[in-house]
C-alpha positions as CSV (number, residue, x, y, z in Angstrom):
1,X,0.0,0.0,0.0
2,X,2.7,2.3,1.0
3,X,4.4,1.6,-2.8
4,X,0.7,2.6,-4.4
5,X,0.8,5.9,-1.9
6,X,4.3,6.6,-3.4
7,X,3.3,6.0,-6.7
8,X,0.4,8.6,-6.7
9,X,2.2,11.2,-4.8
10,X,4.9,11.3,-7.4
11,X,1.9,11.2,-10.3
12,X,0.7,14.3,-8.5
13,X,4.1,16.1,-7.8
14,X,5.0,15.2,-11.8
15,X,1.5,16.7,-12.8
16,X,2.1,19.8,-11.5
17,X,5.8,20.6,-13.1
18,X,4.5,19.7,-16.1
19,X,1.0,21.8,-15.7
20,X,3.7,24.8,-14.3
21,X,5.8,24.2,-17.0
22,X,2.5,24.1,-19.9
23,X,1.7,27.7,-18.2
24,X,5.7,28.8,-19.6
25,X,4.5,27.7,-23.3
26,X,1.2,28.9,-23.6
27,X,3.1,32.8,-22.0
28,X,5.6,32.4,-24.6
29,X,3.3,32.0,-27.3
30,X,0.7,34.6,-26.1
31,X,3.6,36.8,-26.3
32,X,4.8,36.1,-29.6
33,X,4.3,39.3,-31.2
34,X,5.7,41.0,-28.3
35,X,8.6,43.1,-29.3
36,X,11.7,42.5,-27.9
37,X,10.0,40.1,-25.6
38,X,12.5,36.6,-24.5
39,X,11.4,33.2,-24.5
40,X,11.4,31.1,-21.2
41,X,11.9,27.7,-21.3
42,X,11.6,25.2,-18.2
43,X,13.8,22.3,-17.9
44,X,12.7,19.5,-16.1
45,X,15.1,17.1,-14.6
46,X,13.9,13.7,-12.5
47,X,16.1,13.6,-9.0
48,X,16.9,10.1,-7.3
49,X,13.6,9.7,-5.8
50,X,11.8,9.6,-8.9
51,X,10.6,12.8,-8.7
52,X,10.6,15.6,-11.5
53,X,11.6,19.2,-10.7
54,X,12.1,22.2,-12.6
55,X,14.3,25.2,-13.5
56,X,13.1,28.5,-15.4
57,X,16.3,29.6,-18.1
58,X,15.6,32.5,-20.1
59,X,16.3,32.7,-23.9
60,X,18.5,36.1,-24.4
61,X,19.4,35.5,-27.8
62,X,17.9,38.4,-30.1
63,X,15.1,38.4,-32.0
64,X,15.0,39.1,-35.7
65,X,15.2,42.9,-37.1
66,X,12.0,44.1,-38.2
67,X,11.7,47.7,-40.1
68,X,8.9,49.8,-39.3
69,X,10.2,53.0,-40.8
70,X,8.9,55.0,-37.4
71,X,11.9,57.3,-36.3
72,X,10.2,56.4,-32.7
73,X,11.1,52.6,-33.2
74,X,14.2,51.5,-31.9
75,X,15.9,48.5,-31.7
76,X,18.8,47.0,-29.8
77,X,21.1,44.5,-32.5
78,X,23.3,43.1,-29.5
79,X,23.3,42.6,-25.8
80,X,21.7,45.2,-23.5
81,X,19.0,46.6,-22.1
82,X,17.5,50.7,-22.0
83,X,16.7,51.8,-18.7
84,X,13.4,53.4,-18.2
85,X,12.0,55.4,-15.6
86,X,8.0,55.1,-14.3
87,X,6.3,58.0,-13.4
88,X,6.4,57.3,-9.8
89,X,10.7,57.2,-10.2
90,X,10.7,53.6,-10.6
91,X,14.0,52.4,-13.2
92,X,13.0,49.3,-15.0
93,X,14.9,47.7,-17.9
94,X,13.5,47.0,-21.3
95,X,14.5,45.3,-25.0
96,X,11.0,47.2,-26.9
97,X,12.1,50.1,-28.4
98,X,8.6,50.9,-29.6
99,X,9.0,54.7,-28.5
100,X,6.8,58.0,-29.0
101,X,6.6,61.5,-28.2
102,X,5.0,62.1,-24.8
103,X,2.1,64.8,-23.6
104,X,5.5,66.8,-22.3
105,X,7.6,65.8,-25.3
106,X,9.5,63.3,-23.4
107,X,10.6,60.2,-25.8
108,X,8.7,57.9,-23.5
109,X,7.6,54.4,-23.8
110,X,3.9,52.8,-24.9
111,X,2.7,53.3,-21.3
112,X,4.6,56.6,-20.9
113,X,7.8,55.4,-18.8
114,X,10.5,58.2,-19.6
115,X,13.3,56.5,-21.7
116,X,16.7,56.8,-20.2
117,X,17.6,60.3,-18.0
118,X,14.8,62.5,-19.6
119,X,15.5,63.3,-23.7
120,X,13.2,65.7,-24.9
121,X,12.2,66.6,-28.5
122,X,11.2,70.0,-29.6
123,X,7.8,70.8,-30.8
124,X,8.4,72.2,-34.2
125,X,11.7,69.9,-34.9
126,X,12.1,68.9,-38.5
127,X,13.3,65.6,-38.0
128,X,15.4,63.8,-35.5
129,X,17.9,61.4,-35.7
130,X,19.2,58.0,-33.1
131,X,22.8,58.1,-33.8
132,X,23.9,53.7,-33.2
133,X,25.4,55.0,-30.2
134,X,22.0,56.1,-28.9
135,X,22.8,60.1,-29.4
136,X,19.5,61.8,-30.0
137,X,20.3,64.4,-33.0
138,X,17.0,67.2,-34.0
139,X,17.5,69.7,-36.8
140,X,15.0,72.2,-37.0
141,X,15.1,72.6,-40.6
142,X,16.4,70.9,-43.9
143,X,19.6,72.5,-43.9
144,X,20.1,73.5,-40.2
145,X,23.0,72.0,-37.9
146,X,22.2,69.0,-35.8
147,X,21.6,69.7,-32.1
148,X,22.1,66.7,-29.7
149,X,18.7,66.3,-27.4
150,X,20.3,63.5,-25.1
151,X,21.7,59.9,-25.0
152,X,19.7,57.0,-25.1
153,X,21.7,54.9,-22.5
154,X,22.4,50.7,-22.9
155,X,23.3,48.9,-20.0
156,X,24.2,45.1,-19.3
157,X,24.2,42.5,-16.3
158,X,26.7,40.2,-15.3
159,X,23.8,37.1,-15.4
160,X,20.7,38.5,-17.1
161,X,19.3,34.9,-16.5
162,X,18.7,36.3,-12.7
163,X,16.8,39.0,-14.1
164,X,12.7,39.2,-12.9
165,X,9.2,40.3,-14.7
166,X,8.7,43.5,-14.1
167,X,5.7,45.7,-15.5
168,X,4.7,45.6,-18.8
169,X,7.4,43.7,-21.0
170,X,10.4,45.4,-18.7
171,X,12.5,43.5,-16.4
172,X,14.0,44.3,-12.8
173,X,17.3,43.4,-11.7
174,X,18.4,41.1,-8.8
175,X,21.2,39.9,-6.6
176,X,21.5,37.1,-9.1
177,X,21.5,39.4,-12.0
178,X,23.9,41.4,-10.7
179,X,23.7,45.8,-11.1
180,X,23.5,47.3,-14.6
181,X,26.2,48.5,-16.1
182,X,26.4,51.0,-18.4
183,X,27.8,49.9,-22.1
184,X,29.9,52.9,-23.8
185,X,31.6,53.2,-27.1
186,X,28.9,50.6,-28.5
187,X,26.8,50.8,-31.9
188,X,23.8,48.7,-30.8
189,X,20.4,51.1,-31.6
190,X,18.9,50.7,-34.8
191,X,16.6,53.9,-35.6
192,X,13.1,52.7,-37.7
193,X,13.3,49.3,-36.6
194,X,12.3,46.8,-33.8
195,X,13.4,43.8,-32.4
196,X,10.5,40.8,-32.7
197,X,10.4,38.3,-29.8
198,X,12.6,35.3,-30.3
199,X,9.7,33.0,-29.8
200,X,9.8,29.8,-32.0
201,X,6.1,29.3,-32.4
202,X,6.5,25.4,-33.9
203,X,9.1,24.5,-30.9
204,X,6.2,25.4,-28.6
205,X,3.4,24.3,-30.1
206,X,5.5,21.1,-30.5
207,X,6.1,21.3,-26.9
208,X,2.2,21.9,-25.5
209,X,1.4,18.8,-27.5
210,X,3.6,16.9,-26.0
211,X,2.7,18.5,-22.2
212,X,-0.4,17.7,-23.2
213,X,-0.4,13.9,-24.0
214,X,1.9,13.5,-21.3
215,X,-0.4,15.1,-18.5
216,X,-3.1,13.0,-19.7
217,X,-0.9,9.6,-19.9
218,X,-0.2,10.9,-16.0
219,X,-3.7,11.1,-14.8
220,X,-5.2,8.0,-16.3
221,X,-2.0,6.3,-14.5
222,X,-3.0,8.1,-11.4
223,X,-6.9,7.3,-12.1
224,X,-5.7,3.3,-12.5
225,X,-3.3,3.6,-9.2
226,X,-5.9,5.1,-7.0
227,X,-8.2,2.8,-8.0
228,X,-6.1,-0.2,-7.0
229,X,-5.2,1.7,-3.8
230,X,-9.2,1.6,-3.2
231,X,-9.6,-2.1,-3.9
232,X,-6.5,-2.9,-1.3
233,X,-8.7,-0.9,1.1
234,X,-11.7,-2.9,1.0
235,X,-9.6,-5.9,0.6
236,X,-8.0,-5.0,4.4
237,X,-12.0,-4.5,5.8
């Protein structure tokens, strides 16, 4: 009896790693067309008991280029991250570069978090221009000098693995990741583009299927063992 007790706790405990690790897919793939967003992946490993458990491993790779032909779009072609500040003063760290002019004329993000220190664009500017080093460049007229606005800044970590969910596709930093660090001397921003999500929609479909038949090869076993573990009972009385 104690074996058939055994059996259906580690049923149950298996269930759920692969239920936690079905919820990981189906995020991924809601967030496909996310940009800049990073695929998570779970790997599962069985310990000596018989017992599966699980590690979360984000995919930092980059996603492919996209041109959008927005001077607001940005994207990042290598390793990094742009700082962004909240309206309340709160710095989160972000790969979507899908920028645009805020109530204030702030270059501010989709849900109006203040990109880097503050770069503001004049009202009546002609055009402006994100140098690959992230200097902000307006010219008030066709033939007029250049007039540098601001920086938009790129920092790193030392494990972006240890990095967390933070708001709205932006991450926060922790003792795992390590503090940013800010990149200089780099060519990483990519004016009137954006960086896609590096999702691989047929891995993970591939994947939930799998989850799928496996979860439900797991509780008919559980369904057969429990049933057994019934029949011992009344056996015993």
């Amino acid at each position: 009896m104690h074996n058939l007790q055994a059996i259906i706790r580690k049923s149950v405990n298996n269930v759920t790693n692969q239920w936690d690790r079905l919820g990981y897919v189906a995020n991924d793939l809601a967030n496909f067309n996310t940009h800049g967003y990073k695929s998570v992946r779970f790997e599962q490993m069985l310990d000596e008991d018989g017992y599966l458990t699980g590690a979360i491993r984000t995919d930092h790779r980059n996603g492919s280029i996209q041109i959008t032909s927005n001077p607001y779009d940005v994207a990042i072609t290598g390793p990094g991250f742009i700082p962004v500040i909240s309206p309340r003063g709160e710095v989160q760290y972000t790969r979507d570069g899908s920028f645009k002019q805020g109530k204030d004329g702030y270059l501010v993000t989709n849900d109006d978090w203040i990109v880097g220190e503050g770069i503001k664009l004049p009202t009546n500017c002609y055009k402006f221009y994100i140098k690959p080093n992230g200097d902000v460049i307006a010219y008030d007229a066709v033939d007029s000098p250049g007039k540098k606005l601001g920086n938009i800044p790129l920092v790193q970590f030392d494990s972006p693995e240890g990095l967390e969910q933070g708001g709205l596709n932006k991450l926060v930093p922790t003792e795992e990741s390590g503090e940013a660090r800010l990149v200089k001397d780099h060519e990483y921003f990519a004016q009137n583009n954006l960086e896609n999500s590096n999702v691989n929609i047929y891995d993970n479909v591939s994947t939930m299927l799998r989850l799928n038949a496996s979860m439900l090869a797991s509780t008919r076993l559980m369904k057969v063992v429990d049933d057994m573990y019934n029949k011992s009972i009344n056996i015993r009385e």
